[in-house]
C-alpha positions as CSV (number, residue, x, y, z in Angstrom):
1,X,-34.9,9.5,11.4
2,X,-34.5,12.5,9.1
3,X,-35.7,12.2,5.4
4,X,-32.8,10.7,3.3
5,X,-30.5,12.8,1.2
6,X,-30.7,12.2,-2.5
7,X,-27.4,10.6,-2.5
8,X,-28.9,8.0,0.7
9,X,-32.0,7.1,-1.4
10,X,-30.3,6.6,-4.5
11,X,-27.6,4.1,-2.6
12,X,-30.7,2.5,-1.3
13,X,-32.1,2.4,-4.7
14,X,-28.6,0.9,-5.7
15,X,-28.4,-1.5,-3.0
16,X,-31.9,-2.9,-3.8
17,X,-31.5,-3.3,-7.3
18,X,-28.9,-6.3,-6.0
19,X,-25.9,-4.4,-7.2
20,X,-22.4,-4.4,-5.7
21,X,-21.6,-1.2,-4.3
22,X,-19.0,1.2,-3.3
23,X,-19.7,4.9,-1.2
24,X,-16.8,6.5,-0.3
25,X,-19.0,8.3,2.7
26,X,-16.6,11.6,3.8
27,X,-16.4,12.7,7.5
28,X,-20.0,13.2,8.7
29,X,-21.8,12.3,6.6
30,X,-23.8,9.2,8.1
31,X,-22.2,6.1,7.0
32,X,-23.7,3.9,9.2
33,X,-27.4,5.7,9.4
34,X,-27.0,5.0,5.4
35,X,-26.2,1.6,5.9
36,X,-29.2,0.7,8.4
37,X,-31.5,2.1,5.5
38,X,-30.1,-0.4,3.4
39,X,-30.1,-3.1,5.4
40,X,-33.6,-2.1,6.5
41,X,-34.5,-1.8,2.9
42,X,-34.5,-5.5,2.2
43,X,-35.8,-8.8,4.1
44,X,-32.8,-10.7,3.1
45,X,-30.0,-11.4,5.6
46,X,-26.8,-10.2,6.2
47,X,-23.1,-9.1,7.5
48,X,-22.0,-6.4,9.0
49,X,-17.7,-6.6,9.5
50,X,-16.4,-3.8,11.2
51,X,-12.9,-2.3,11.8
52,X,-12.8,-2.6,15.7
53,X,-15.5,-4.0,18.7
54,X,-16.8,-1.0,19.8
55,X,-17.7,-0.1,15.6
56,X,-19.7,-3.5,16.0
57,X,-21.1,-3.3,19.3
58,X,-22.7,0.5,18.1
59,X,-24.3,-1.5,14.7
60,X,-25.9,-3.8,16.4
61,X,-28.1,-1.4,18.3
62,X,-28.6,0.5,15.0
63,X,-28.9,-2.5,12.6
64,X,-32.2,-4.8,12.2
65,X,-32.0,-8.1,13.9
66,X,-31.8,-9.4,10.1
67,X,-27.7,-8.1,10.1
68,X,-25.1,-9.9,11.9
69,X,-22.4,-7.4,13.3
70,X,-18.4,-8.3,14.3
71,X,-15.2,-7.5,13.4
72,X,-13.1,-9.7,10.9
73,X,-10.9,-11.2,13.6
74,X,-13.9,-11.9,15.9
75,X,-15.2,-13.6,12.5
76,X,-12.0,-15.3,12.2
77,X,-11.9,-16.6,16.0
78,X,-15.6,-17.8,16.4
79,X,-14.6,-20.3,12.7
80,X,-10.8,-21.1,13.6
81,X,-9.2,-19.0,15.9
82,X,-11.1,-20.4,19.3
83,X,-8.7,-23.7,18.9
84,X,-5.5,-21.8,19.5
85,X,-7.1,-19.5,23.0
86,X,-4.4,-21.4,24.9
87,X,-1.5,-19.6,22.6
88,X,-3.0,-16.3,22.7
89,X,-1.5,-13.4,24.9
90,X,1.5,-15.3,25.9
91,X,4.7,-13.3,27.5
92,X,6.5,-11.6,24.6
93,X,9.4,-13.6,23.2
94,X,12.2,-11.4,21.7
95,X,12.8,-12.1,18.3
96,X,16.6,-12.9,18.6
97,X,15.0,-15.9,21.1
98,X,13.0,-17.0,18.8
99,X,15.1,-17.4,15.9
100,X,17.7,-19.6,18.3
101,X,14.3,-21.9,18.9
102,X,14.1,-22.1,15.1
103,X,17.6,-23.0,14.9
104,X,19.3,-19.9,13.7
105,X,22.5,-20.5,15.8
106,X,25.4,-18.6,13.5
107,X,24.9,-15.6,11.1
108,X,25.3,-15.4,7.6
109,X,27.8,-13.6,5.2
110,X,26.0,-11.9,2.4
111,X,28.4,-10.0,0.1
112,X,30.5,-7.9,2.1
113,X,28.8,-8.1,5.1
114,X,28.0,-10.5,7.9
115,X,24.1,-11.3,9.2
116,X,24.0,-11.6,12.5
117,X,21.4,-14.3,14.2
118,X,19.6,-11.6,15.9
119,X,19.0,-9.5,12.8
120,X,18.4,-13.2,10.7
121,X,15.8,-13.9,13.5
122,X,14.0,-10.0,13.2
123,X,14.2,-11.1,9.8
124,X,12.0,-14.6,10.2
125,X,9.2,-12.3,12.5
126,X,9.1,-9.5,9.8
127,X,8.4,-12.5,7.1
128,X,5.7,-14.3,8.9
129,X,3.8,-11.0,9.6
130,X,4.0,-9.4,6.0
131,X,2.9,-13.1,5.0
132,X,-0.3,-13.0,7.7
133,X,-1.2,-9.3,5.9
134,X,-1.0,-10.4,2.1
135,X,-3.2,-12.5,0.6
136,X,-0.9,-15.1,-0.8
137,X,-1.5,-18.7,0.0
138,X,2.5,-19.6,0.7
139,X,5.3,-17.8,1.9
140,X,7.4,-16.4,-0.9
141,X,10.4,-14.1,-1.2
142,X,9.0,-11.0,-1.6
143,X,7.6,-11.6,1.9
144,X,11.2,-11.6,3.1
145,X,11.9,-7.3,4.7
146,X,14.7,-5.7,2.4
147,X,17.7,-5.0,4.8
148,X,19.8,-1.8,4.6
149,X,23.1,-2.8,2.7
150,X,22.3,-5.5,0.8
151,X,22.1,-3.6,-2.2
152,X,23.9,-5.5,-4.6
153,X,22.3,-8.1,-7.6
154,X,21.3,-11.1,-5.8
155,X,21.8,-10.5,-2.7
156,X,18.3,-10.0,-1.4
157,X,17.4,-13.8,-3.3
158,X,20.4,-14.7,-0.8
159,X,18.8,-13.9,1.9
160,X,15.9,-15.0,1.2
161,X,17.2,-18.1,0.7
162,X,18.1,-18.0,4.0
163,X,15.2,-16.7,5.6
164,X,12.5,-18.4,4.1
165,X,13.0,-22.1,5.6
166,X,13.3,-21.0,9.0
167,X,10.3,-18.2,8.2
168,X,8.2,-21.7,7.3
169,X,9.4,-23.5,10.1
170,X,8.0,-20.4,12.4
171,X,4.8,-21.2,10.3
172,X,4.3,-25.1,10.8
173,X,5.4,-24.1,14.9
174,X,2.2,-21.9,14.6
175,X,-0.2,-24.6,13.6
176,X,-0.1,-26.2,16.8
177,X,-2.8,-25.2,19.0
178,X,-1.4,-25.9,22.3
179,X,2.3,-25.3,22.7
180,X,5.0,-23.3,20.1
181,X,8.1,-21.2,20.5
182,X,6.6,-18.5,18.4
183,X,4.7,-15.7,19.9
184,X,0.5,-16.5,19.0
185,X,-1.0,-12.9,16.9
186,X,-4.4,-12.8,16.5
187,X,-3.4,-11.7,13.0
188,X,-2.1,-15.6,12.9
189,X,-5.5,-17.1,13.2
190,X,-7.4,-14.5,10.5
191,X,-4.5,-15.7,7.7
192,X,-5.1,-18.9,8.8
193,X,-9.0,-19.1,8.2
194,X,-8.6,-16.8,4.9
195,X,-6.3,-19.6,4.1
196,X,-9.7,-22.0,4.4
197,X,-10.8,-20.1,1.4
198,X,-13.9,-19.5,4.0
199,X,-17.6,-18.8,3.0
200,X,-19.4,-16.6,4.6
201,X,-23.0,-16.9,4.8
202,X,-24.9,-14.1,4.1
203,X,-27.2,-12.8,1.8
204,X,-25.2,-9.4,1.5
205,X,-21.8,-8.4,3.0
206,X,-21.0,-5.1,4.5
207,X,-17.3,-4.4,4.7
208,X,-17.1,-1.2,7.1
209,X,-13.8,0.9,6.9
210,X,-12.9,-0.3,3.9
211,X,-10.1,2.2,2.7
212,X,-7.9,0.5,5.6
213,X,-8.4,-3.2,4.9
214,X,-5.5,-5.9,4.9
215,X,-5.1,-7.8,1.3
216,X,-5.7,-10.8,4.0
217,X,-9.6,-9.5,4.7
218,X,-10.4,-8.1,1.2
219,X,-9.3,-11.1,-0.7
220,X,-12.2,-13.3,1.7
221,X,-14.7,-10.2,1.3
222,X,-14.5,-10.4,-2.8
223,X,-13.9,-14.4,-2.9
224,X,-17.8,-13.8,-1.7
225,X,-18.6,-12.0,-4.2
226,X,-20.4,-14.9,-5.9
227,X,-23.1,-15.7,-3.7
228,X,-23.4,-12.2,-2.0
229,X,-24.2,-8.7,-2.5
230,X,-20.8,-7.0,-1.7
231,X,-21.3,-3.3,-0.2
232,X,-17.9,-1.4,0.6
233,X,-18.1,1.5,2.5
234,X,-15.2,3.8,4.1
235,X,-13.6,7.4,3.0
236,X,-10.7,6.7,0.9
237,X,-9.2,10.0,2.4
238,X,-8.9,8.4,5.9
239,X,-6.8,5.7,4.6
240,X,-4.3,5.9,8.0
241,X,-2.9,2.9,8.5
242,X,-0.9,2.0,5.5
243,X,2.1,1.5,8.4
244,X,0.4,-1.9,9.4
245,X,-0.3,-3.5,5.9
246,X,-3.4,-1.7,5.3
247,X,-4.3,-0.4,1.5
248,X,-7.3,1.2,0.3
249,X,-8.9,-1.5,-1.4
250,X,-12.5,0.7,-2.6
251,X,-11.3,2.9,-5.4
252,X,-10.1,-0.6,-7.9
253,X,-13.8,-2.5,-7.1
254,X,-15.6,-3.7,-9.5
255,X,-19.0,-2.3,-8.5
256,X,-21.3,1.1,-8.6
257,X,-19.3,3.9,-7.1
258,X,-21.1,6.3,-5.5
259,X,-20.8,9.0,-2.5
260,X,-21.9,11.1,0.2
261,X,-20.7,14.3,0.5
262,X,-23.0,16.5,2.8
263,X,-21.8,16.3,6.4
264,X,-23.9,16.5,9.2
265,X,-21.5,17.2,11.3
266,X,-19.8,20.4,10.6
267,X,-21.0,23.8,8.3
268,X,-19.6,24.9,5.5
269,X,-16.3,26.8,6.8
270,X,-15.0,23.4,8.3
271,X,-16.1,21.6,5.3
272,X,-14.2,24.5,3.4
273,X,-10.8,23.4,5.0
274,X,-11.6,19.6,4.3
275,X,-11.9,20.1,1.2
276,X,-8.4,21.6,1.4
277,X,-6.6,18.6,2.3
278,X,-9.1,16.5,0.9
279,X,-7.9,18.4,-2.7
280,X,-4.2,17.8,-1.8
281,X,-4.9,13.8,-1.0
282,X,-6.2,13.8,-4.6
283,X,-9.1,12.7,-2.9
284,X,-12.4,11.2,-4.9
285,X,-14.9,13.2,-3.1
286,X,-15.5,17.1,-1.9
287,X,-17.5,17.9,1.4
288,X,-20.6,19.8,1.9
289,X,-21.3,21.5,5.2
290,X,-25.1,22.0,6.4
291,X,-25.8,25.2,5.9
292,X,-28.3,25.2,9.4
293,X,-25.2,24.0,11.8
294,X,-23.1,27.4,12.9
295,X,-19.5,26.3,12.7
296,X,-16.8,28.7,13.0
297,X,-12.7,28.7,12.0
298,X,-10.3,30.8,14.4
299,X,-8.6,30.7,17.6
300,X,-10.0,28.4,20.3
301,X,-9.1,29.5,23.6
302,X,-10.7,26.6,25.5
303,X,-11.7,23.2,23.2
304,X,-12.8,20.1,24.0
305,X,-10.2,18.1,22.1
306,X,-6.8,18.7,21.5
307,X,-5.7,16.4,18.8
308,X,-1.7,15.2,18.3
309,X,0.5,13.8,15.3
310,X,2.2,12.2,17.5
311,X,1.9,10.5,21.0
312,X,4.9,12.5,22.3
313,X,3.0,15.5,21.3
314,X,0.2,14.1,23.3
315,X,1.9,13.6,26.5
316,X,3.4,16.9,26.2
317,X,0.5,18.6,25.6
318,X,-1.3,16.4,29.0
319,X,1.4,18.1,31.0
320,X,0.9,21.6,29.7
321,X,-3.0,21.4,30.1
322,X,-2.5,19.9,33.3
323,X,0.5,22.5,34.4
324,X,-2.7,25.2,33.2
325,X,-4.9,24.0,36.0
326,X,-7.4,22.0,33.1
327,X,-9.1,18.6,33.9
328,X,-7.7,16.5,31.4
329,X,-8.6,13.4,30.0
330,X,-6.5,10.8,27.5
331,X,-8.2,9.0,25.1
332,X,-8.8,5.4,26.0
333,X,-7.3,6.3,29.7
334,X,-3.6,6.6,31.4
335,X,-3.9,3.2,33.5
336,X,-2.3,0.8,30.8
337,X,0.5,3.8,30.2
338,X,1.2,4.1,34.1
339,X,1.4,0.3,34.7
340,X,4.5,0.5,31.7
341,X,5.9,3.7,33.2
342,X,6.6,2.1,36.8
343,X,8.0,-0.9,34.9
344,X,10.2,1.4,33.2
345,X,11.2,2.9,36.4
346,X,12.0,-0.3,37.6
347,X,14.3,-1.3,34.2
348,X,16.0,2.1,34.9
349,X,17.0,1.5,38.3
350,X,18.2,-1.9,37.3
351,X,15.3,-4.0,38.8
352,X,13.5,-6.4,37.0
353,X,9.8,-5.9,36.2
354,X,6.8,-8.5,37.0
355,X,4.9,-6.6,34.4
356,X,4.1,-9.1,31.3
357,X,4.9,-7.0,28.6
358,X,8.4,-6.4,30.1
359,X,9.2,-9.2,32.0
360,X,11.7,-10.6,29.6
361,X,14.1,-7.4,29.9
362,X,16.8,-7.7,32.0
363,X,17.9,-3.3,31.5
364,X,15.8,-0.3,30.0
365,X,18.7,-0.6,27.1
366,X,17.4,-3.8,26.5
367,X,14.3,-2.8,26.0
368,X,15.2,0.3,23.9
369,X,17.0,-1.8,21.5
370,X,14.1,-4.0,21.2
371,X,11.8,-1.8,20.2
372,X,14.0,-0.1,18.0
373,X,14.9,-3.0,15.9
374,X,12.7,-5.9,16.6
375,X,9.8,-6.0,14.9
376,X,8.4,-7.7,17.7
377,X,8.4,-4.7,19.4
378,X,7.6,-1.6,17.4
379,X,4.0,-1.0,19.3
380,X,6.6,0.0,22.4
381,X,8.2,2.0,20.5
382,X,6.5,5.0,21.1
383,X,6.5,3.9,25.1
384,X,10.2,4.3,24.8
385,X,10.0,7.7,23.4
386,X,7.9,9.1,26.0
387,X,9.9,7.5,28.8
388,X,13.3,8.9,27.3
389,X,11.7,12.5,26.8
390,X,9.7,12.8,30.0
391,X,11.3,10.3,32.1
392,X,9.0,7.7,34.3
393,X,8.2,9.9,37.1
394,X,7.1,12.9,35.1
395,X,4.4,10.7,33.0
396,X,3.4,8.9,35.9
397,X,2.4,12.0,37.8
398,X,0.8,13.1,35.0
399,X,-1.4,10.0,34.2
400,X,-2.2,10.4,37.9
401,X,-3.9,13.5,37.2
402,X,-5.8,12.6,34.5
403,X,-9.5,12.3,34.2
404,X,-12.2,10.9,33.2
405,X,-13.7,11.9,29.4
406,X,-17.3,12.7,30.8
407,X,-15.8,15.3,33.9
408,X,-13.0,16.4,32.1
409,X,-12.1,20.3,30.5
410,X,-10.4,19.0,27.2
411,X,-9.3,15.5,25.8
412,X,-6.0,14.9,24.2
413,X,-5.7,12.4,21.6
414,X,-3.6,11.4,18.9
415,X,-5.7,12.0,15.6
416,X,-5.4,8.2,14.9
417,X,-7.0,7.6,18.1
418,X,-9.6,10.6,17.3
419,X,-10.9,8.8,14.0
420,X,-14.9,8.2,14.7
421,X,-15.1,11.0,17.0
422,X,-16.2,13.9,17.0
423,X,-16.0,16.9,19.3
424,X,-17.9,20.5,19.5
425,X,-14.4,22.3,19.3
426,X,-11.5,21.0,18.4
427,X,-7.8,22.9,18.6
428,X,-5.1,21.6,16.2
429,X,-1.5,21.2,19.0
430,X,1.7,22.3,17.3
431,X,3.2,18.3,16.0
432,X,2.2,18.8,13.0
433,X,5.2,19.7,10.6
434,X,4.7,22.5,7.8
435,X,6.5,21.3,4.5
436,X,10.0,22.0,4.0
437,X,11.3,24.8,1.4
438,X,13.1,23.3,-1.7
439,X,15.7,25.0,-3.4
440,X,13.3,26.2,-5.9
441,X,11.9,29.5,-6.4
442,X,8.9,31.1,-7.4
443,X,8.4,34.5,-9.5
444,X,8.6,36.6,-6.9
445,X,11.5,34.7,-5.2
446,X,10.1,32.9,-2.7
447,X,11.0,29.3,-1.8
448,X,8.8,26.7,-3.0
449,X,7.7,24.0,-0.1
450,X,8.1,20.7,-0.6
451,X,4.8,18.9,-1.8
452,X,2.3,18.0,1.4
453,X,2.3,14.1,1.3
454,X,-0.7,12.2,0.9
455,X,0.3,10.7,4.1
456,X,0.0,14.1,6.2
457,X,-2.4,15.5,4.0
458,X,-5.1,12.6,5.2
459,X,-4.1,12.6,8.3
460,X,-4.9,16.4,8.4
461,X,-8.1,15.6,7.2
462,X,-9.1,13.3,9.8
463,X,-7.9,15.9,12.4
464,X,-9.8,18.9,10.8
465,X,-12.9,17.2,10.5
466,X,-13.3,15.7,14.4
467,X,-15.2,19.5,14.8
468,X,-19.1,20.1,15.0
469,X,-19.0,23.9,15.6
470,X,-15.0,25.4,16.3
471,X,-12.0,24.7,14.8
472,X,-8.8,26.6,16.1
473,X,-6.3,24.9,12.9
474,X,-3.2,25.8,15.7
475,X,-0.7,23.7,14.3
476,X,-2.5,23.5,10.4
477,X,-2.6,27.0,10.1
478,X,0.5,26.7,7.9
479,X,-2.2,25.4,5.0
480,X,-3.2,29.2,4.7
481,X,0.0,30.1,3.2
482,X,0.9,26.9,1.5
483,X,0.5,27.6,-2.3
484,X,-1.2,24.8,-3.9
485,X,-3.4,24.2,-0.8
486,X,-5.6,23.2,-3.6
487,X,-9.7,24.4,-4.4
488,X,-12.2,24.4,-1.4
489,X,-15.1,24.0,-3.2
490,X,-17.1,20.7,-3.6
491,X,-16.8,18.6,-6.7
492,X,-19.3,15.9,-8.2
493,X,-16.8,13.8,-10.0
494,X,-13.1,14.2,-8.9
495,X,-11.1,11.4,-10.3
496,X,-9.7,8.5,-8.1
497,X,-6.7,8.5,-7.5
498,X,2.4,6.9,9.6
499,X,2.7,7.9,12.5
500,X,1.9,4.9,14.6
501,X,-0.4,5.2,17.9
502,X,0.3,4.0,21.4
503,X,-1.6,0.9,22.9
């Protein structure tokens, strides 16, 4: 391994000294080859919890045999979760079928308008799930979704009124390992053994991705806080996933904050436009390229990744490549996508589907309304989009010419999907939006933009910094014009301050 940076030795210094510890680590900049010196740095015994499988499966070769390595649910399910296999990955049970198992059987007048069962069973879902994210130990009413209309004093402690016994009975049905009329989440099983007030043995606790942890998974990770050395790590500016009850829980810890800024990844002109959106995320930390890596910003006439805002925008840009004659490859494959398309063909042409995702829609509008206003069904969504843009046969033949990763010209991905990879050149496709003018002008009479969100502005960064040596900016390039694109230039102490994917 290469000689640590002065910012690697002094977290080791940091970490051995027995203090808590928080590095916001930016793109590149070898989070987990930090955190193997640590963990190498010290006989004691520890934890590794990491965001997703394959995060924990790629620690464990890298980790001494002295760290443990797993995801929180895999945590969860090992302690708790194991009793209720039989429940998991059961057919999916609309909402409005639910709620009539629940006994919501007539709707409700609030005010001046009238609650129907299916939307007072969406309702009961929505409840459960926000509770399952929190880290509150009972159902409550601020649990309960706000609904358009019921605007009025009172009337949301109305509905809640209403919701919340039926939202508990969907609870209690949940306990039972081995039969219930409400759909088993694996999200179910991690409240339920943060709800043990569990204790985690370890010496010292590494919590990987931290800037996109549930309230559920931080409030076990501090609870340990007593008997083990806490180390957060994550990039604050990747925080992606606010959509699914994720919050960036590293910048309020009580604990030594420090960084890493220089990337390994990228040189300085890719760090430059980082920093950009880094600066307009109001971001703690400011990259440094490696001087000895060539990296270059301009057109890209041929890169290796092509990375989406949205998964519509990925699909159209699969057929474009395709229609150019490329290889192309979609991250984390086509097969699962096709298998839903020909179900959706079947749904059009008014056949039911034997697919299990599906198989409880009688009609494609059936499905459409699900996933438009069940909460149940927002991860198909996106499915729907495609089908009702592209139609089944289009994506179908599409997926069918799709290739593998390793024999492939160029991958498209979404830039959710593209966060912990990394490519030599990466091209920007043309989903991303450029701010809208405001009515407001400025001394020379042009219209001011609206303010990039934080939201985008992160989600930039993520996409900017999946390049080692070329980045085309393609659909960024708007930044160049923006005013207040904000300084390029790294800082030591900046102050602290969704789209959803497919599959």
């Amino acid at each position: 391994m290469q000689t640590p940076t002065d910012e690697q030795a002094h977290a080791t210094d940091t970490f051995r000294a027995g203090r808590h510890l928080v590095l916001q680590a930016g793109a590149g900049t070898g989070k987990t080859s930090t955190l193997a010196l640590l963990a190498a740095s010290t006989p004691r015994r520890g934890r590794y919890l990491a965001f997703n499988k394959d995060i924990a499966c790629d620690a464990a070769g890298r980790f001494p045999s002295t760290v443990r390595c797993k995801t929180a649910h895999a945590t969860a399910y090992a302690a708790l979760g194991h009793r209720y296999a039989h429940r998991l990955n059961s057919p999916r049970r609309p909402a409005w079928r639910t709620g009539q198992a629940l006994g919501i059987t007539r709707p409700v007048r609030i005010g001046a308008r009238d609650i129907t069962q299916r939307t007072l069973s969406h309702a009961v879902v929505r409840t459960v799930t926000r509770f399952c994210y929190s880290a509150d130990g009972a159902l409550a009413r601020h649990h309960v979704p706000r609904l358009r209309g019921l605007h009025a004093p009172g009337e949301h402690a109305q509905l809640a009124d209403v919701i919340l016994p039926f939202a508990s009975r969907a609870w209690a049905d949940l306990q039972d390992p081995e039969q219930g009329v409400v759909r088993f989440e694996h999200d179910h099983y991690l409240k339920m053994w943060a709800l043990t007030a569990p204790t985690i043995e370890a010496d010292f606790l590494f919590l990987d991705e931290a800037q996109d942890t549930n309230p559920v998974l931080e409030q076990v990770f501090v609870a340990q806080r007593d008997h083990a050395q806490l180390v957060m790590v994550g990039d604050s500016a990747q925080a992606i996933y606010g959509w699914r009850g994720a919050r960036d829980v590293m910048t309020g810890f009580d604990a030594a904050q420090l960084t890493l800024t220089r990337s390994f990844r990228f040189g300085p002109q890719i760090a430059d436009q980082a920093n950009r959106w880094l600066a307009l995320a109001d971001a703690p930390i400011r990259l440094t390229g490696t001087d000895t890596i060539s990296a270059e910003v301009g057109d890209v006439a041929s890169p290796d990744a092509v990375l989406c805002r949205t998964n519509i925008g990925a699909m159209a840009e699969v057929m474009r490549l395709l229609a150019d004659g490329r290889r192309v490859a979609l991250t984390r494959g086509g097969q699962q996508l096709a298998a839903l398309a020909i179900a959706a063909r079947d749904l059009k042409d008014g056949r039911r589907t034997n697919h299990p995702e599906l198989v409880l829609f009688a009609s494609w509008g059936e499905l459409q309304d699900y996933a438009a206003y069940d909460p149940a069904g927002r991860d198909l969504q996106p499915f729907a989009d495609l089908i009702d843009t592209h139609g089944p046969d289009a994506i179908l033949a599409a997926v069918d010419e799709l290739t593998d990763e390793s024999t492939a010209d160029v991958t498209v991905s979404t830039a959710h999907k593209a966060k912990g990879r990394e490519w030599p050149a990466v091209k920007i496709a043309d989903d991303f939006p450029e701010p809208k003018d405001t009515d407001q002008h400025d001394n020379q009479g042009r219209p001011i933009p609206e303010p990039v969100s934080d939201t985008d502005a992160r989600l930039a960064y993520v996409a900017v910094t999946r390049a080692r040596s070329r980045l085309d900016l393609g659909g960024l390039s708007w930044i160049d014009a923006h005013s207040g694109a904000g300084q390029t230039t790294p800082i030591a102490d900046a102050p602290v301050a969704a789209q959803r994917p497919w599959g």
